[in-house]
N, C-alpha and C positions, 0 to 999 in steps of 0.2 A: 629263264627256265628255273624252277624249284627243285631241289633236291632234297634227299631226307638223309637225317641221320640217324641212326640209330643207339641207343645208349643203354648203361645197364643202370639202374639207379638199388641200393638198397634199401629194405624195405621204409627204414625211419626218413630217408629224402623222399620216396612216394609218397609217404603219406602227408609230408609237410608239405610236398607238390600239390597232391590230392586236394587235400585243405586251404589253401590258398585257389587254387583254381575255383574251388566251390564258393569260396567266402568273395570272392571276384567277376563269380560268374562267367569264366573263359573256361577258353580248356588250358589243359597243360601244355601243350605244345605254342599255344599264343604265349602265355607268360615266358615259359621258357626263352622262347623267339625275343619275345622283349630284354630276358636278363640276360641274353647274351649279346645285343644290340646294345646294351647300356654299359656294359663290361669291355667291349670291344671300343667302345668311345672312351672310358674311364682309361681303357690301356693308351691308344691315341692322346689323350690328354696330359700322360705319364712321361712319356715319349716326348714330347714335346718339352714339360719341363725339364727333361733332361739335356738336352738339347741346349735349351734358354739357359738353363743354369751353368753349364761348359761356359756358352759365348760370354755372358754376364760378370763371370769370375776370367777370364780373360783380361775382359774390360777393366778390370778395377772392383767391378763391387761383388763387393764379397756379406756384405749384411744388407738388412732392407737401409739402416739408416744410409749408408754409403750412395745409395738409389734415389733417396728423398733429397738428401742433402745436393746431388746434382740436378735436379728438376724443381727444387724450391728456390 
């Protein structure tokens, strides 16, 4: 099921929505949908390095070379 949300944008993000929607040919709401879909992975993705980066520095490596130097 879909739900909506609602939001307040002022007027200089409408219009840069506006603009982008037109020069894209969507509406606003599809784009929006997208930069929040891609925001929401980039967060997932954050998360996750921090995560890898804890265990990693655990382990011993602390630089990339420390990394290579064990897998070369």
């Amino acid at each position: 099921m879909d739900t909506t949300l609602t939001i307040r944008l002022d007027r200089q993000l409408d219009a840069a929505l506006t603009r982008l929607a037109k020069d894209a040919h969507r509406s606003k709401s599809d784009l929006v949908r997208e930069m929040l879909r891609r925001e929401a992975a980039l967060e997932d993705l954050r998360a996750t390095r921090r995560v890898l980066t804890q265990l990693a520095e655990r382990a011993g490596y602390l630089t990339d070379e420390d990394f290579f130097r064990e897998i070369s």
